[in-house]
C-alpha positions as a Markdown table, in Angstrom:
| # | Residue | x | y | z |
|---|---|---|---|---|
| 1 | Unk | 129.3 | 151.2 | 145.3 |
| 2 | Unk | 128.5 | 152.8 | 148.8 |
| 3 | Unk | 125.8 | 150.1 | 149.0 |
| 4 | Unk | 128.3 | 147.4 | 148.4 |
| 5 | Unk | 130.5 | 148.6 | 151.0 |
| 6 | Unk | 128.3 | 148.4 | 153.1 |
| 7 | Unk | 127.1 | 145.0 | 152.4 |
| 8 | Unk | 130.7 | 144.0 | 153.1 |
| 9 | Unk | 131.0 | 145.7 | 156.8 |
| 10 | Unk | 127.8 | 143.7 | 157.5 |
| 11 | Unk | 129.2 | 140.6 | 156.3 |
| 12 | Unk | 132.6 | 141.4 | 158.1 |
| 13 | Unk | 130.5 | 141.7 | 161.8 |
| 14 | Unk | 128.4 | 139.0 | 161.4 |
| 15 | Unk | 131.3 | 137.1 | 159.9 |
| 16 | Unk | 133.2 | 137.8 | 163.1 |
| 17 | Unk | 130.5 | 137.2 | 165.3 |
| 18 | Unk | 129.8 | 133.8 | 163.9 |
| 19 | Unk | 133.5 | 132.7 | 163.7 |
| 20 | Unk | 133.5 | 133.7 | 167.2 |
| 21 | Unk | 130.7 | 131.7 | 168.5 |
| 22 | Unk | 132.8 | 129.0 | 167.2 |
| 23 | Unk | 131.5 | 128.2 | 163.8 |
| 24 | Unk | 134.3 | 126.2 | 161.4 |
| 25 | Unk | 135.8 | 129.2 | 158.7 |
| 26 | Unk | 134.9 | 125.9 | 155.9 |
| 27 | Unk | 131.4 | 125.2 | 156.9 |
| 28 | Unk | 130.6 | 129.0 | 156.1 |
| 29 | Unk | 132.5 | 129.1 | 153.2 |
| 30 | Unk | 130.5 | 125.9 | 152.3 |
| 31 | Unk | 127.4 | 126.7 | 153.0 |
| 32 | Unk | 127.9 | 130.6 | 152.0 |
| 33 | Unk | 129.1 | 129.6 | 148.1 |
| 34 | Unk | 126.0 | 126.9 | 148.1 |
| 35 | Unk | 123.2 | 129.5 | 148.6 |
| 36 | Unk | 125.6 | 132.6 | 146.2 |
| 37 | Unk | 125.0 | 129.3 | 143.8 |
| 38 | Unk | 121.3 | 129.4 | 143.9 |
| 39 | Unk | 121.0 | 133.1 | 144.3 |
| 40 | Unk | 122.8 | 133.7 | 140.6 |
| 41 | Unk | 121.7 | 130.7 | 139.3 |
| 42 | Unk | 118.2 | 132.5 | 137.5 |
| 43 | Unk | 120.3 | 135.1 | 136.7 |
| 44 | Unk | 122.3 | 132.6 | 134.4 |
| 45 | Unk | 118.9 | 130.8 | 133.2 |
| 46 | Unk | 117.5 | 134.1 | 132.1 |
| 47 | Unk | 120.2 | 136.3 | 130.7 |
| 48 | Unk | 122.8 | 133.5 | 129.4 |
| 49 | Unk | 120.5 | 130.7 | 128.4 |
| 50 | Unk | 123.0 | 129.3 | 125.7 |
| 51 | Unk | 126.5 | 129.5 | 127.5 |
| 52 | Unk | 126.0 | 126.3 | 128.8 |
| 53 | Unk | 126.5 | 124.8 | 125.4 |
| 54 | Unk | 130.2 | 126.4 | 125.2 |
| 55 | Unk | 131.4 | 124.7 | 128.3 |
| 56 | Unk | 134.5 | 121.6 | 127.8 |
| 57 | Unk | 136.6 | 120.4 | 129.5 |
| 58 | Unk | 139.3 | 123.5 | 129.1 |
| 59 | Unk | 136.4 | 125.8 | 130.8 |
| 60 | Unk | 135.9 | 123.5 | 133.5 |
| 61 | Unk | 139.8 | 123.5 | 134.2 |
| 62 | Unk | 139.9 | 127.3 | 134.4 |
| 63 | Unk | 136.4 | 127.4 | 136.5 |
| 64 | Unk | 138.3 | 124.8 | 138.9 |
| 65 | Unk | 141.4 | 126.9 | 139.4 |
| 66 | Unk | 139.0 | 130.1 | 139.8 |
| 67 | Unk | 137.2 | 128.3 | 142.3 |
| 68 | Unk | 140.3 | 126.9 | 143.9 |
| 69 | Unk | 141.7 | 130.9 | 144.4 |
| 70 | Unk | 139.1 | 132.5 | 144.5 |
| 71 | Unk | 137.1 | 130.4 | 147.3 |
| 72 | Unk | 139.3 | 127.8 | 148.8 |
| 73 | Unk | 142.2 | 129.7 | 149.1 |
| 74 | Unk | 141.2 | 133.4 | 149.2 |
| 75 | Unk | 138.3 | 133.0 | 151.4 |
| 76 | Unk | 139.3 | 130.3 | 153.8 |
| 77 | Unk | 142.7 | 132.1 | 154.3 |
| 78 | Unk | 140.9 | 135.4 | 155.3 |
| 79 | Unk | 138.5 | 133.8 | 157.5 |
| 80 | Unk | 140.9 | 132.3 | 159.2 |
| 81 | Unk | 142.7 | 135.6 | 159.6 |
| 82 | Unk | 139.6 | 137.4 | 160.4 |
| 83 | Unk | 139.2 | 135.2 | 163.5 |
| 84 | Unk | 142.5 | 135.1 | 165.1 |
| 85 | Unk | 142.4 | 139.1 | 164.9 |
| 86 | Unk | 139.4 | 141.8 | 164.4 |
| 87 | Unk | 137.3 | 142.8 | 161.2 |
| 88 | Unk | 139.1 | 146.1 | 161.4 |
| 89 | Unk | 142.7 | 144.7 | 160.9 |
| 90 | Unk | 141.4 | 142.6 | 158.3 |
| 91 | Unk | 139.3 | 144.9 | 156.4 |
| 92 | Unk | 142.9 | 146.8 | 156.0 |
| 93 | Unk | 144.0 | 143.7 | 153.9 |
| 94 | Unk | 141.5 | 144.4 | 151.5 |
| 95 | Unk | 142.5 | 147.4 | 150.2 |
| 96 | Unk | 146.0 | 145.8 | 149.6 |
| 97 | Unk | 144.4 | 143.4 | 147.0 |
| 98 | Unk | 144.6 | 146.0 | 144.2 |
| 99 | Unk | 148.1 | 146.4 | 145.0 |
| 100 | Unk | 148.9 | 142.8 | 145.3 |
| 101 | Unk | 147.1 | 142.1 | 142.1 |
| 102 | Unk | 149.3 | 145.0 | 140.4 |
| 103 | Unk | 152.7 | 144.1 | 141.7 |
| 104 | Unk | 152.0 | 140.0 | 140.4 |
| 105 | Unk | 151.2 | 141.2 | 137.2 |
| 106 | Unk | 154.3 | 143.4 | 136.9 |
| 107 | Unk | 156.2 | 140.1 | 137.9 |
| 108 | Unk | 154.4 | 137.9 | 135.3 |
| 109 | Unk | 154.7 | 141.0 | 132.4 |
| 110 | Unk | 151.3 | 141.7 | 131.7 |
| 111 | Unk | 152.0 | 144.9 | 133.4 |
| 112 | Unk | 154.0 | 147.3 | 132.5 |
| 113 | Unk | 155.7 | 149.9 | 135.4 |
| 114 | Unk | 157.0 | 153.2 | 133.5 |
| 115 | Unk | 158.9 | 154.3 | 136.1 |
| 116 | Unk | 159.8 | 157.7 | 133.9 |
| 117 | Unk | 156.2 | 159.0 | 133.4 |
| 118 | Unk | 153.7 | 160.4 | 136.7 |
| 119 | Unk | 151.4 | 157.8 | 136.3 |
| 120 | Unk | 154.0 | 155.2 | 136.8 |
| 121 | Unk | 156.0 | 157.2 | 139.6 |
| 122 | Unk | 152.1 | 157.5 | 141.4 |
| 123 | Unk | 151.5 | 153.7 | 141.3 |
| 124 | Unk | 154.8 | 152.8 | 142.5 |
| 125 | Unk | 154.5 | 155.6 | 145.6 |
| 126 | Unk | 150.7 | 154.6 | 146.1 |
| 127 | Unk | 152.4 | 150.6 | 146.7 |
| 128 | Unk | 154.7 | 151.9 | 149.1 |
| 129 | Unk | 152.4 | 153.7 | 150.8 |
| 130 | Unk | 149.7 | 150.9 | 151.1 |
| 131 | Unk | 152.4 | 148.2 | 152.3 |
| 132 | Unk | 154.1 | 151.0 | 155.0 |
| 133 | Unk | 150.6 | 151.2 | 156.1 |
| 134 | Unk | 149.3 | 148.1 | 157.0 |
| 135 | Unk | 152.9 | 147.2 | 158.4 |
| 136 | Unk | 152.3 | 150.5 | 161.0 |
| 137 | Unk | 148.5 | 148.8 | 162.1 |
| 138 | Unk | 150.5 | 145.2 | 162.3 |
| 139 | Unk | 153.6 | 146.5 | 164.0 |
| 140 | Unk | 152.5 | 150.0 | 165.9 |
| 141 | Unk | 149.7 | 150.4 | 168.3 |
| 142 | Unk | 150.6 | 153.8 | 170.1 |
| 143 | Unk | 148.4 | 155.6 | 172.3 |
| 144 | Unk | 144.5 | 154.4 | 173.4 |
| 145 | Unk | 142.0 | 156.5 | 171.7 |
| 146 | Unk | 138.9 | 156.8 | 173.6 |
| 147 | Unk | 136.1 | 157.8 | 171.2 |
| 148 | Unk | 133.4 | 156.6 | 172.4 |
| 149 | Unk | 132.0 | 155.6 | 176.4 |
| 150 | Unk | 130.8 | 151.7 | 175.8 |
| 151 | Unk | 130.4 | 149.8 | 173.1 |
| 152 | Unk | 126.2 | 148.7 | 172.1 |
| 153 | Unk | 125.8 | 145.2 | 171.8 |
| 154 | Unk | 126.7 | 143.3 | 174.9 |
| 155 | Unk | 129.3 | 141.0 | 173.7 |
| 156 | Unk | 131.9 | 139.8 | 175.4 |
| 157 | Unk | 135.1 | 141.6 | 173.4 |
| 158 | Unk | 137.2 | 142.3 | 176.3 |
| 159 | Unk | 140.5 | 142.6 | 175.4 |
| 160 | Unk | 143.1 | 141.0 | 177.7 |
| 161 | Unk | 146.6 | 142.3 | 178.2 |
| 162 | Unk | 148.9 | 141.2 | 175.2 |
| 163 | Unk | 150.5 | 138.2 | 175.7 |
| 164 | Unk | 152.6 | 135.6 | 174.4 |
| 165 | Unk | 149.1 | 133.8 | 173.0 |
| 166 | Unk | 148.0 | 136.9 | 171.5 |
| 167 | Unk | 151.0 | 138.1 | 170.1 |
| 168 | Unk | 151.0 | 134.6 | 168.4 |
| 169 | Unk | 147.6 | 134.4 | 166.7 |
| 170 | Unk | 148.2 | 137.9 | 165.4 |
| 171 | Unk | 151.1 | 137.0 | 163.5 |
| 172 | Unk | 149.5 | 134.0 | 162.8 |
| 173 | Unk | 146.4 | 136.0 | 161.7 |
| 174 | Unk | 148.7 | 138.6 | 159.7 |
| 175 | Unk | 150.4 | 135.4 | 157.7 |
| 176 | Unk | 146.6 | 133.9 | 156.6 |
| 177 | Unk | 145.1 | 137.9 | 155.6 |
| 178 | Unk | 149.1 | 137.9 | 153.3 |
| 179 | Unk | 147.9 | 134.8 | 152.0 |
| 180 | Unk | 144.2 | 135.6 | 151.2 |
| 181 | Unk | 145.3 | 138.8 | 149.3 |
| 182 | Unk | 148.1 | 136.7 | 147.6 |
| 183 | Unk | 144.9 | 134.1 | 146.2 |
| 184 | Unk | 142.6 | 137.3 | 145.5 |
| 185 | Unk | 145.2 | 138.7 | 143.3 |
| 186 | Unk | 145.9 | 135.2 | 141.8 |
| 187 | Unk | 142.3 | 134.5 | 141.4 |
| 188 | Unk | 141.9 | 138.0 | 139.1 |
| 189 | Unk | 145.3 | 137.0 | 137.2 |
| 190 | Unk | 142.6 | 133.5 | 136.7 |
| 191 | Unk | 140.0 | 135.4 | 136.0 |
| 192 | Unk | 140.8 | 137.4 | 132.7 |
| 193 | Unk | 142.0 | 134.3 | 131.8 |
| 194 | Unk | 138.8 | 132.6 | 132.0 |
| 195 | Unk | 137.2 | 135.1 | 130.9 |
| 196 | Unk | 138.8 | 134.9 | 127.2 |
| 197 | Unk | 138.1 | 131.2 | 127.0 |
| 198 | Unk | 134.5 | 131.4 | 129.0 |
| 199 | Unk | 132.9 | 134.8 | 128.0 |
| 200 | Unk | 130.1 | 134.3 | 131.3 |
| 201 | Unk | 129.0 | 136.0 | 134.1 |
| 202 | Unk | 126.7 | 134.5 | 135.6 |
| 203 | Unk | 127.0 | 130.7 | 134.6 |
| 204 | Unk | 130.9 | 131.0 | 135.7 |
| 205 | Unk | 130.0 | 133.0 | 139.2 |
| 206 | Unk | 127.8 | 130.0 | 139.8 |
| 207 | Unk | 129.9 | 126.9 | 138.5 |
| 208 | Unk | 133.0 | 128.6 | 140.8 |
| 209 | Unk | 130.9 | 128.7 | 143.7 |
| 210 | Unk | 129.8 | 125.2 | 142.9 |
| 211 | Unk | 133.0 | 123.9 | 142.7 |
| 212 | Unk | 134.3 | 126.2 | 145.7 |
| 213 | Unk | 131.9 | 124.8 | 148.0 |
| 214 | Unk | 132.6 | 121.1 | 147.0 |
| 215 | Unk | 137.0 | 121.3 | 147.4 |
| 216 | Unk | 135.3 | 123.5 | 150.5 |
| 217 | Unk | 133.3 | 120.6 | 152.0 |
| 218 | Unk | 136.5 | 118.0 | 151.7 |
| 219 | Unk | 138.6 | 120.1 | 153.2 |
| 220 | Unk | 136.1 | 120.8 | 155.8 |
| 221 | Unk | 135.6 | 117.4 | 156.5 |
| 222 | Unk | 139.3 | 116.4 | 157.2 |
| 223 | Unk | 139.8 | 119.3 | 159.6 |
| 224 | Unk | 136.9 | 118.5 | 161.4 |
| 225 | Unk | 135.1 | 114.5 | 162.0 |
| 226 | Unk | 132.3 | 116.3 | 163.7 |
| 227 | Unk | 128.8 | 116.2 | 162.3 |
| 228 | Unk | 127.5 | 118.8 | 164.9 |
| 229 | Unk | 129.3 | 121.6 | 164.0 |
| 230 | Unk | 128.0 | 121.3 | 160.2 |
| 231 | Unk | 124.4 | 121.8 | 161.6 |
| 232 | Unk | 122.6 | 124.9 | 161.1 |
| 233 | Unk | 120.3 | 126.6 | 163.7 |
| 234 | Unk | 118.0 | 129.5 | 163.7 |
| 235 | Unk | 120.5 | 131.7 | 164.8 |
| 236 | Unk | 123.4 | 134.0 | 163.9 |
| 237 | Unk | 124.9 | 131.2 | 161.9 |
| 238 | Unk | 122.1 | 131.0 | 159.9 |
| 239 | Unk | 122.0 | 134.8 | 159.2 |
| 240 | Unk | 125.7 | 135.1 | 158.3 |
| 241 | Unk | 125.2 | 131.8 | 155.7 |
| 242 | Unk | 122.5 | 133.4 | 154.2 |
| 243 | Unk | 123.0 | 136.9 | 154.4 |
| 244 | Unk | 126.9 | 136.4 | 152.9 |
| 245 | Unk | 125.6 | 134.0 | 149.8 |
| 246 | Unk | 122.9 | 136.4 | 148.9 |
| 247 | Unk | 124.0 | 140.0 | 149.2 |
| 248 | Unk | 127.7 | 139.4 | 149.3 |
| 249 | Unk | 128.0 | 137.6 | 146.0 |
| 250 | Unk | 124.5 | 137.7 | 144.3 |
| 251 | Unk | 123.3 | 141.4 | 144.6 |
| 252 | Unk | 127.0 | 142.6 | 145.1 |
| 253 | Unk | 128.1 | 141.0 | 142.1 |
| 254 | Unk | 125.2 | 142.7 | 139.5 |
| 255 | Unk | 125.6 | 146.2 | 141.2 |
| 256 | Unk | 129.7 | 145.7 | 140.6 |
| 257 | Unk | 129.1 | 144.5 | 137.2 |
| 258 | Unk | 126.6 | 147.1 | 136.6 |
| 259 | Unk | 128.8 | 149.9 | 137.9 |
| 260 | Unk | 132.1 | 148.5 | 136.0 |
| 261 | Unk | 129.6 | 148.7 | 132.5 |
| 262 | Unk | 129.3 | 152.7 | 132.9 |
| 263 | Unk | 132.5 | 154.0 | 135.3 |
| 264 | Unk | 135.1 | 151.2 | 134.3 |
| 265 | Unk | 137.2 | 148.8 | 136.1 |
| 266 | Unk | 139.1 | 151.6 | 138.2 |
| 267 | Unk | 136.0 | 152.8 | 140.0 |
| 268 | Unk | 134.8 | 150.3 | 142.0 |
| 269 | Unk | 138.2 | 149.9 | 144.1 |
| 270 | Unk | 138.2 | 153.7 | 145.1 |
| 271 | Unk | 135.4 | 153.0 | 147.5 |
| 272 | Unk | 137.2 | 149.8 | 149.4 |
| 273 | Unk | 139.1 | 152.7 | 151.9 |
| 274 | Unk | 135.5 | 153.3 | 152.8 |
| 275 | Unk | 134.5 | 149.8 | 154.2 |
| 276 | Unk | 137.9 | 150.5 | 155.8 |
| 277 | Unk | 136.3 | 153.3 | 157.6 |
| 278 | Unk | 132.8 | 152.1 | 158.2 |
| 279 | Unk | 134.2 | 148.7 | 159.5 |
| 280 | Unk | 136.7 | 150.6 | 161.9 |
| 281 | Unk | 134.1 | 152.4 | 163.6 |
| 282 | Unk | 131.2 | 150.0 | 163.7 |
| 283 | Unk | 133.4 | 146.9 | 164.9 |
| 284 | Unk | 134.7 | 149.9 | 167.9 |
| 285 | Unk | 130.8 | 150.8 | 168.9 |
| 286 | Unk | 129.1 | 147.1 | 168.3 |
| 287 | Unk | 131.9 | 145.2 | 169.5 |
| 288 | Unk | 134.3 | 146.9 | 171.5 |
| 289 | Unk | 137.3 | 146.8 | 169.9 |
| 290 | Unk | 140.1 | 149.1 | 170.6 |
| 291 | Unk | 141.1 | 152.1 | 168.3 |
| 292 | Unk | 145.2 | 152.4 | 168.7 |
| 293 | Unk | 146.3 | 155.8 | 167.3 |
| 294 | Unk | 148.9 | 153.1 | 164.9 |
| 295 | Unk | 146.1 | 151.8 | 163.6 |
| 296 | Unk | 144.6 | 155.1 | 162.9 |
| 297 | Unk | 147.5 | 156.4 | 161.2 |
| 298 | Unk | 148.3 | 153.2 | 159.1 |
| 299 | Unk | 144.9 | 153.1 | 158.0 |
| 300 | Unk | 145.7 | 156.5 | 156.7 |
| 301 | Unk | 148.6 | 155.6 | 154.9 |
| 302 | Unk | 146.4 | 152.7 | 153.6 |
| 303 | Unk | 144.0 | 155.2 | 152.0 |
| 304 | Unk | 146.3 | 157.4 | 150.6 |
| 305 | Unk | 148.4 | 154.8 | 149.1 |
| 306 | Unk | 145.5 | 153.2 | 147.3 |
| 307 | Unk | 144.2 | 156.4 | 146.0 |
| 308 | Unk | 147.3 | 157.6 | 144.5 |
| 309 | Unk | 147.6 | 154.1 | 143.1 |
| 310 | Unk | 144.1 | 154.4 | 141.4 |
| 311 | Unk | 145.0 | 157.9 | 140.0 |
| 312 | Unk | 148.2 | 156.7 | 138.5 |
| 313 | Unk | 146.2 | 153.5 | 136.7 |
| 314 | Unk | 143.5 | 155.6 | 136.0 |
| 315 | Unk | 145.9 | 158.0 | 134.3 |
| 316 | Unk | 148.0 | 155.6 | 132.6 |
| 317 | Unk | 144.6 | 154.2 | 130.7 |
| 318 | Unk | 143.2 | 157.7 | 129.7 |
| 319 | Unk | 147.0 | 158.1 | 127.9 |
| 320 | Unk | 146.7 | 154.9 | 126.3 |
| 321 | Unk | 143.4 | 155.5 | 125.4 |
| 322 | Unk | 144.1 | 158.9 | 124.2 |
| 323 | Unk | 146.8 | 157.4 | 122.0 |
| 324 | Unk | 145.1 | 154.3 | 120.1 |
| 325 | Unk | 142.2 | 157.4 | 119.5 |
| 326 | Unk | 145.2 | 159.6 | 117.9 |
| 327 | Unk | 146.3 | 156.3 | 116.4 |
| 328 | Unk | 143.2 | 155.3 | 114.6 |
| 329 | Unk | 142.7 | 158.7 | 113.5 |
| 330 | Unk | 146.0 | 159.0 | 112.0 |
| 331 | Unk | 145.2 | 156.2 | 109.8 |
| 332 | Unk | 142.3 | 157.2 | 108.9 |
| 333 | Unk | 143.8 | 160.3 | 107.7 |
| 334 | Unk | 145.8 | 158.1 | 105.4 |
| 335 | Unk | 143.2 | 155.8 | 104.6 |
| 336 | Unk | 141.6 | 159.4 | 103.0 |
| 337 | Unk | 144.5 | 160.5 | 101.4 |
| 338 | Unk | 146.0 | 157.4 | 99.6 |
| 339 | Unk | 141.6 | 157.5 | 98.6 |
C-alpha cells in the first residue's frame, strides 16, 4: 500500500505538469484508459479465460455505467479540478472519497449509522472531521510557512497575488474535485453492483476502461476540433499517458486486489492520508507551491477524520462478525442437542 501511494503522487506531478503544459484533461483520460486496457488485458486472458462467455447485455449496461462514473465523470471532473488548483489541494479530495461513499450509502439504506453504539458515534465524528477539514484548506490560508529555500525543478510555479481570476478558478476547481468524489463514490455504489451480476476482475477493469476511453474520446472531440492537441510526442505527455495506464491502474490494481484478499477492504484506505502527505511536500520542493499553515491544519483535520472513520467501520465489522460467529455457533449447539 505504501507502493501504491506512491504511484499515485507520481501520477498527481506528472499529471499536473502535463495539464499544465496545456494537454486537454480528455485526451489523457483517453489515451490513459486505452493503454490501463492493454496493460490488464493478459491478465484477463490468463486468469479469467471463461468470463467472457457470461457477458449479456445486462453486464454490458452495468460495465457502461461503471465506465461512465468511474472514468468519464470521476476522472474528467478531477482533472479538471486538479488543473485550475494544485496536486496538493486535490490530493485532499481524495481522502473524502471514503466519506462520500459512506454518507450516499446511508442515504440510499445500504448503510446503516447506529448513532447509539462507538463505532457509529466514531464514523459520524470522523465525517465531520474530514468535511471541517478540507473546508479550512479551501476557505483558510493563514500564515506562509517557509520550509524549505527553493524549489528543484525549474518550473515556472510562481504564484501571483490572489485575484479576482484566481479566486474564481479555485472555486471553480473546488466545485469539479466535489464532483469527482461525488462520481467515485457513485462509481463504488456501481461497483458491488456489478460485481454480483459480473463476478470479474480483470475482464470488467478492462471492458470499463474500454468503454471509458470511447464516451472519453466523444466528449473530447466536441470540446475540442483540434487534431494537434490529440498528438503525442516524446515528451512529458507521453510519460504521464503511459506511466498513469500502466502503474496507476494495471500494477495498482493487483497490489490493491492482492492486499484487499489478506487485510480486507478497510485497509487499503488507511494509507490515502499518506499520499496526502507525500504529495504536500513533493508538489512544495519540485514545484513550488506554497505551504499556508490552513492548509496544514486542514490537512490535519483531514487525517484524523478519516482515521477515526476507518476505526469506527473497522469496529462495526469485527462486532458483526463476532455476532454471525456467536450466531452460527448457537445453532450449532442446537443442531447437537435436538441430535
Amino acid at each position: 500500500m505504501v507502493l501504491v501511494q506512491v504511484f499515485t503522487v507520481a501520477m498527481l506531478l506528472l499529471s499536473k505538469l502535463a495539464l499544465n503544459t496545456g494537454m486537454r484533461p480528455f485526451v489523457l483520460i483517453v489515451y490513459r484508459n486505452l493503454i490501463a486496457a492493454a496493460a490488464v488485458a493478459p491478465l484477463a486472458l490468463i486468469f479469467e479465460r471463461e468470463m467472457w462467455k457470461k457477458l449479456n447485455l445486462v453486464v454490458g449496461g452495468w460495465i457502461l455505467l461503471n465506465a461512465t462514473f468511474g472514468v468519464v465523470l470521476a476522472m474528467g471532473l478531477y482533472y479538471y479540478g486538479l488543473q485550475a488548483t494544485s496536486a496538493t489541494y486535490s490530493a485532499n479530495f481524495l481522502n473524502l472519497i471514503p466519506i462520500v461513499t459512506f454518507v450516499i450509502a446511508v442515504v440510499l439504506r445500504s448503510e446503516k449509522l447506529a448513532l447509539g453504539k462507538w463505532p457509529g458515534k466514531m464514523k459520524l465524528l470522523g465525517a465531520l472531521l474530514c468535511v471541517g477539514g478540507t473546508m479550512v484548506v479551501s476557505l483558510i490560508k493563514g500564515r506562509l510557512l517557509h520550509l524549505w529555500p527553493a524549489h528543484l525543478l525549474k518550473y515556472s510555479h510562481t504564484q501571483p497575488p490572489v485575484s479576482a481570476t484566481g479566486v474564481h478558478r479555485m472555486v471553480a476547481g473546488t466545485l469539479f474535485l466535489c464532483g469527482s468524489c461525488l462520481s467515485y463514490a457513485l462509481w463504488f455504489i456501481v461497483q458491488v453492483r456489478l460485481a454480483k451480476v459480473f463476478p470479474s476482475r480483470y475482464w470488467a477493469t478492462m471492458l470499463t476502461c474500454l468503454l471509458g476511453s470511447l464516451q472519453s474520446f466523444v466528449i473530447g472531440i466536441l470540446l475540442s476540433h483540434d487534431r494537434d492537441e490529440w498528438k503525442l510526442n516524446w515528451d512529458l505527455q507521453l510519460l504521464t499517458v503511459v506511466y498513469s495506464g500502466v502503474f496507476n491502474t494495471g500494477i495498482t490494481f493487483v497490489l490493491i486486489s492482492w492486499v484487499i484478499s489478506r487485510r480486507g477492504p478497510i485497509y487499503p484506505p488507511m494509507f490515502n492520508s499518506l499520499s496526502l502527505i507525500i504529495t504536500t511536500i513533493m508538489d512544495s520542493v519540485l514545484l513550488g507551491t506554497n505551504i499556508y499553515l490552513g492548509s496544514v491544519l486542514g490537512t490535519l483535520l483531514v487525517i484524523v477524520g478519516l482515521y477515526a472513520f476507518l476505526w469506527g467501520k473497522g469496529k462495526e465489522l469485527q462486532l458483526a462478525a463476532a455476532a454471525k460467529k456467536q450466531e452460527a455457533q448457537q445453532r450449532r449447539q442446537g443442531g447437537d442437542e435436538m441430535a
